[in-house]
Backbone bond lengths (Angstrom), bond angles and torsions (degrees), N, CA, C in turn:
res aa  C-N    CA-C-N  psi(-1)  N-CA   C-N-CA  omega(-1)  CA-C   N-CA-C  phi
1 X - - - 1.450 - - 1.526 109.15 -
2 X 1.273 111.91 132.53 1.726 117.74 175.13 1.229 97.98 -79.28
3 X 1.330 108.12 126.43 1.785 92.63 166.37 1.627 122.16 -102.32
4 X 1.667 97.38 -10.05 1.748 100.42 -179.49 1.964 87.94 -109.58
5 X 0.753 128.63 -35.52 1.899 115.13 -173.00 1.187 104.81 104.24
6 X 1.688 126.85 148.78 0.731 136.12 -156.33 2.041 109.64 -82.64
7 X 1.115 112.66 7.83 1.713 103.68 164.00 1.541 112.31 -102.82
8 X 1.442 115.17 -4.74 1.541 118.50 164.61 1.204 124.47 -78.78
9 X 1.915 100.11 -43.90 1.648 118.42 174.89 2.110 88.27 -56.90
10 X 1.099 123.75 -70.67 1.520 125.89 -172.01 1.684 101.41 -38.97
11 X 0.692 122.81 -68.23 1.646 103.37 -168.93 1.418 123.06 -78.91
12 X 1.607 112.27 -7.02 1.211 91.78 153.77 1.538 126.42 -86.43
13 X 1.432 118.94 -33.95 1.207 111.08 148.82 1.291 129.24 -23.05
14 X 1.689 127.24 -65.12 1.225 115.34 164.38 1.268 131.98 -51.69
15 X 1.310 118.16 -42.86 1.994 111.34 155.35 1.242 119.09 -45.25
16 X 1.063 130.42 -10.20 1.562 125.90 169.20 1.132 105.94 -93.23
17 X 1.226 143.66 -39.80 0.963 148.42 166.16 1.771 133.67 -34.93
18 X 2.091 94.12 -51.96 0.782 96.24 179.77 1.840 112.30 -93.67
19 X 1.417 81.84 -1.16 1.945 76.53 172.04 1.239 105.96 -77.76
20 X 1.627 127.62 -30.38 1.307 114.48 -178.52 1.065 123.92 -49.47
21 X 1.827 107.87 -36.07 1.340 110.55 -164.20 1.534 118.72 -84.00
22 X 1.534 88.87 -18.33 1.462 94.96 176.65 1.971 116.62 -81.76
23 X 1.089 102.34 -11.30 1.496 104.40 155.52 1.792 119.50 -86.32
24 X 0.965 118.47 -50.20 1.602 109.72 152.83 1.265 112.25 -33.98
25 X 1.448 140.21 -74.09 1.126 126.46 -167.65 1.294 109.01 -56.39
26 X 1.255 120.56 -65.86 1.429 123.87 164.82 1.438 120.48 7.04
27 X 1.796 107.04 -83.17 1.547 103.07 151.41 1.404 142.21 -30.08
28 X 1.483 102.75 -71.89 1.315 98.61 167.27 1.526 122.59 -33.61
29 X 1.588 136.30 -58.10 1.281 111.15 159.31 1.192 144.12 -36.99
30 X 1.276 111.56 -50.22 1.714 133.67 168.76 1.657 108.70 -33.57
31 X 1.353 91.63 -46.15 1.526 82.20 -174.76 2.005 103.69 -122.18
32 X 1.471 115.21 65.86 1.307 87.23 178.17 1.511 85.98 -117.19
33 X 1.434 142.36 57.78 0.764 138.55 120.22 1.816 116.34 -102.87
34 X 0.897 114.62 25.17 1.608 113.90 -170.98 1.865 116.14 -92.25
35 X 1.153 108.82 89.38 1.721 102.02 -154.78 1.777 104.38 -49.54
36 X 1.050 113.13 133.06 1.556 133.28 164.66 1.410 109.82 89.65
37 X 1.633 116.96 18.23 1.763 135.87 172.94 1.923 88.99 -58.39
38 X 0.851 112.17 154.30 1.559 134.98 171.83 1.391 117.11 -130.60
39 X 1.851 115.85 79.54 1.373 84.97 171.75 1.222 159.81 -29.62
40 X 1.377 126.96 160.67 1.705 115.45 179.51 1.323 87.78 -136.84
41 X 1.596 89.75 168.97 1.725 116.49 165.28 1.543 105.89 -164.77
42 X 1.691 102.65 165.76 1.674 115.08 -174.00 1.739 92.18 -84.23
43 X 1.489 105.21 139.40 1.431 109.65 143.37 1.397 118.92 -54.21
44 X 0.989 139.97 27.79 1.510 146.21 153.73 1.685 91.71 42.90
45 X 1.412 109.00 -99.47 1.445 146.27 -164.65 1.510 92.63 -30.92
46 X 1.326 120.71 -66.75 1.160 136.82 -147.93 1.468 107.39 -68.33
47 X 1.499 102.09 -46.63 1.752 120.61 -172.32 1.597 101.24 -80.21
48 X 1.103 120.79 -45.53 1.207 105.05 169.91 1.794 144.26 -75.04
49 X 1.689 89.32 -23.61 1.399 96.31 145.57 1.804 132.54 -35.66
50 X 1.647 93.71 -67.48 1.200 118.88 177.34 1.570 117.52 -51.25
51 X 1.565 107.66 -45.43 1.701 108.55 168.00 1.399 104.23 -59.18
52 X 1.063 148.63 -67.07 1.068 135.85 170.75 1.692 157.46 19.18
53 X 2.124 75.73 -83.54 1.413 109.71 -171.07 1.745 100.71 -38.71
54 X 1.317 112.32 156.99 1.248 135.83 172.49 1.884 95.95 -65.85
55 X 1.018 98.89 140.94 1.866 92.36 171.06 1.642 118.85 -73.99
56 X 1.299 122.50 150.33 1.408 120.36 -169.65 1.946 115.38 -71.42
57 X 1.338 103.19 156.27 1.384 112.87 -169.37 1.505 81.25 -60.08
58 X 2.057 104.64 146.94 1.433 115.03 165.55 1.628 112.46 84.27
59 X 1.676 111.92 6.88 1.315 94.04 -170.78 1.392 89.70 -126.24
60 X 1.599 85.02 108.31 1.950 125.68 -166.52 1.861 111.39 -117.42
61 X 0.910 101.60 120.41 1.611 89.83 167.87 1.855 105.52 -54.54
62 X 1.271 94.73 161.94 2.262 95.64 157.50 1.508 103.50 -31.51
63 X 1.310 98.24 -71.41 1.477 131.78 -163.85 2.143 103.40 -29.90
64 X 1.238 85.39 -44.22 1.828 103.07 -170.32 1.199 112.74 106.57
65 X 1.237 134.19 -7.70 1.659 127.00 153.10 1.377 122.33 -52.85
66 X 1.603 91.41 169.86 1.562 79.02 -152.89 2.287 87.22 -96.34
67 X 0.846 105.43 152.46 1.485 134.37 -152.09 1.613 90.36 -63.41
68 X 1.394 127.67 132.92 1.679 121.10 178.07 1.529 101.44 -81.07
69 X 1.663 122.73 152.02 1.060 129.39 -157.40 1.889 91.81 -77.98
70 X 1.394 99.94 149.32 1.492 99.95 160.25 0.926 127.72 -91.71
71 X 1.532 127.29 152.59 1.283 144.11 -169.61 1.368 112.91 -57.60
72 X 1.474 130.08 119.12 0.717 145.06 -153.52 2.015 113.01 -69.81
73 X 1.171 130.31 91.99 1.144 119.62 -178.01 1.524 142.93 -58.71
74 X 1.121 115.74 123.77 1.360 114.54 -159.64 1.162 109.61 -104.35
75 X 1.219 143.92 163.42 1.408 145.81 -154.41 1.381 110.25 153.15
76 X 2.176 97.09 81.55 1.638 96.84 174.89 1.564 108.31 -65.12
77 X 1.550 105.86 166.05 1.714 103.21 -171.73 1.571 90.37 -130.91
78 X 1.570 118.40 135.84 1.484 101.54 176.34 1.963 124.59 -70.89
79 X 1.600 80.57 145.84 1.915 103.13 -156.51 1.773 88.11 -60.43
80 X 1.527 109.64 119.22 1.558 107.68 178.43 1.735 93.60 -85.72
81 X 1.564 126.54 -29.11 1.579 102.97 179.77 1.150 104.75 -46.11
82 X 1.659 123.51 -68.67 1.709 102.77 -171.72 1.288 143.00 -3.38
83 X 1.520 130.31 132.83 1.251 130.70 -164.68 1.485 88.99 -103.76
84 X 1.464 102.88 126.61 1.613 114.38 151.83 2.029 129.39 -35.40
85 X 0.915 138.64 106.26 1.312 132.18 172.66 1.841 109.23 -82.75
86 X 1.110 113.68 176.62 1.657 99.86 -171.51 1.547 110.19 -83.15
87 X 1.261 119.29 -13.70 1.354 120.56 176.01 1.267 112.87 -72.83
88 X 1.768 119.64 -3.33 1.346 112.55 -150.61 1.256 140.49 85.47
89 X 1.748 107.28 -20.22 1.141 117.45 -174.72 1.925 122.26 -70.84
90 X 1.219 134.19 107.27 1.714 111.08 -167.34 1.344 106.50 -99.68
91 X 1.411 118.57 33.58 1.739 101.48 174.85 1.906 100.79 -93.20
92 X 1.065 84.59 144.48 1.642 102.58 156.65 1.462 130.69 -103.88
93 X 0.906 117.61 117.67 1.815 117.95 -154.42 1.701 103.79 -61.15
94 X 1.732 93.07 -43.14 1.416 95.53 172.64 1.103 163.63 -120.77
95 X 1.255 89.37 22.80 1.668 122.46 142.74 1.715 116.49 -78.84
96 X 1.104 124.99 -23.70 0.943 114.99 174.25 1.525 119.23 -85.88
97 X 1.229 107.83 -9.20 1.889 118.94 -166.79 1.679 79.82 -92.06
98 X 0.991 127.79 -32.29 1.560 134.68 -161.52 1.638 88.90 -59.01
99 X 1.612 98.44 -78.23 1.361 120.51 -152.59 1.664 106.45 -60.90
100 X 1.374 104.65 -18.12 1.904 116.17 169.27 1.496 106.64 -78.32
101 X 1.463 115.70 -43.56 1.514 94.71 179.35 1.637 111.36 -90.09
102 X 1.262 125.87 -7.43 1.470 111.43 158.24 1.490 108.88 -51.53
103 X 1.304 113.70 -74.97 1.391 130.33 -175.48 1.647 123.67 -23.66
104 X 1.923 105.77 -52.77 1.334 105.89 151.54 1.625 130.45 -51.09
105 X 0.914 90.95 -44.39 1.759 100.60 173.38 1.788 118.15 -27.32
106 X 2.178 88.57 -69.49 1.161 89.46 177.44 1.757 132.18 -77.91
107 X 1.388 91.80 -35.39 1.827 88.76 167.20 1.791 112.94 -63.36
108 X 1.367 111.31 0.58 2.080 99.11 160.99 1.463 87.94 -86.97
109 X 1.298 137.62 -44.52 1.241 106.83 -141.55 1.916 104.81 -108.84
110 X 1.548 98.79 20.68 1.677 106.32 148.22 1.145 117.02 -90.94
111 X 1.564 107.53 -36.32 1.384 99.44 -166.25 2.064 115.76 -76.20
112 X 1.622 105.20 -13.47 0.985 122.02 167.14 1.546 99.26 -62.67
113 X 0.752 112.44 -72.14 2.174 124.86 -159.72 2.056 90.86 -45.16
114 X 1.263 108.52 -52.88 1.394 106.79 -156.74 1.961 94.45 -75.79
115 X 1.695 122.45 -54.85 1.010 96.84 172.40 1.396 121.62 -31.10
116 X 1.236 127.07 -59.01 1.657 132.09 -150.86 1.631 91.89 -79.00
117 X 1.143 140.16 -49.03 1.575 107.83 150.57 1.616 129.47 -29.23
118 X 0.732 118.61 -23.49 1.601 119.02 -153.78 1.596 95.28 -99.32
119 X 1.377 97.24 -50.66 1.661 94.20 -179.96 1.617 107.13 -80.80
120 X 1.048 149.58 -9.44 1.339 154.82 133.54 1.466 111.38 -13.84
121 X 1.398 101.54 -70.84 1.455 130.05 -174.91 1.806 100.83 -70.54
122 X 0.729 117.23 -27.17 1.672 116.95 -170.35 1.982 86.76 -95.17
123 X 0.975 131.47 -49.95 1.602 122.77 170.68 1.727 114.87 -48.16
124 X 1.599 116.49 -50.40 1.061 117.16 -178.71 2.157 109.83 -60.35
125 X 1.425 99.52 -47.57 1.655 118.34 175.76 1.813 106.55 -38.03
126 X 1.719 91.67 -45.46 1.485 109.63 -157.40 1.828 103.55 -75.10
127 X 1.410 117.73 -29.26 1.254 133.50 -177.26 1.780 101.48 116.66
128 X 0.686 120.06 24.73 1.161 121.73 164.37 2.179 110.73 83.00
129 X 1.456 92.30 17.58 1.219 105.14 170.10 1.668 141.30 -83.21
């Protein structure tokens, strides 16, 4: 049984997502002085697609429920835009500070959307008071 529905299960999925990415980037700063570091980043598009997807026909617990979605796999891949520096190193400090404060951006404004579900659901719980 879902108990929040599948556009609650979706955005929290995407908060994981984007925390992943926001720990990838993370790194990438950490080390963009690290000679021969190779930036990374999430296929975004791809992974979150994949969190998504509807689950496949037949995927039933024993029991006959219907099967909880799996955890969405993450697997940053190193960022080939990156420009090489001569050490080898390809982070860009500021592109990457960029792509960290986008990123915050959107995990406030999931974590906004899903709170205000929650208290929705806690009004309806409450009697609609």
């Amino acid at each position: 049984m879902q108990l929040f529905g599948p556009l609650t299960e979706g955005l929290g999925a995407a908060l994981d997502l984007y925390q992943a990415r926001h720990q990838v980037l993370a790194e990438n700063i950490a080390n963009s002085e690290t000679p021969g570091y190779r930036a990374r980043e999430l296929q975004f598009a791809d992974q979150l697609a994949a969190a998504l997807a509807p689950p496949e026909p037949g995927s039933k617990t024993p029991e006959g429920a219907k099967a909880p979605p799996e955890p969405p796999r993450i697997e940053p891949a190193v960022d080939r835009d990156a420009v090489l520096k001569p050490d080898g190193n390809s982070v860009a400090l500021d592109v990457q500070v960029g792509r960290l404060s986008e990123n915050v951006f959107k995990i406030q404004a999931l974590t906004q959307i899903l709170s205000d579900r929650y208290a929705g659901l806690k009004r309806v719980i409450e009697g609609g008071k």
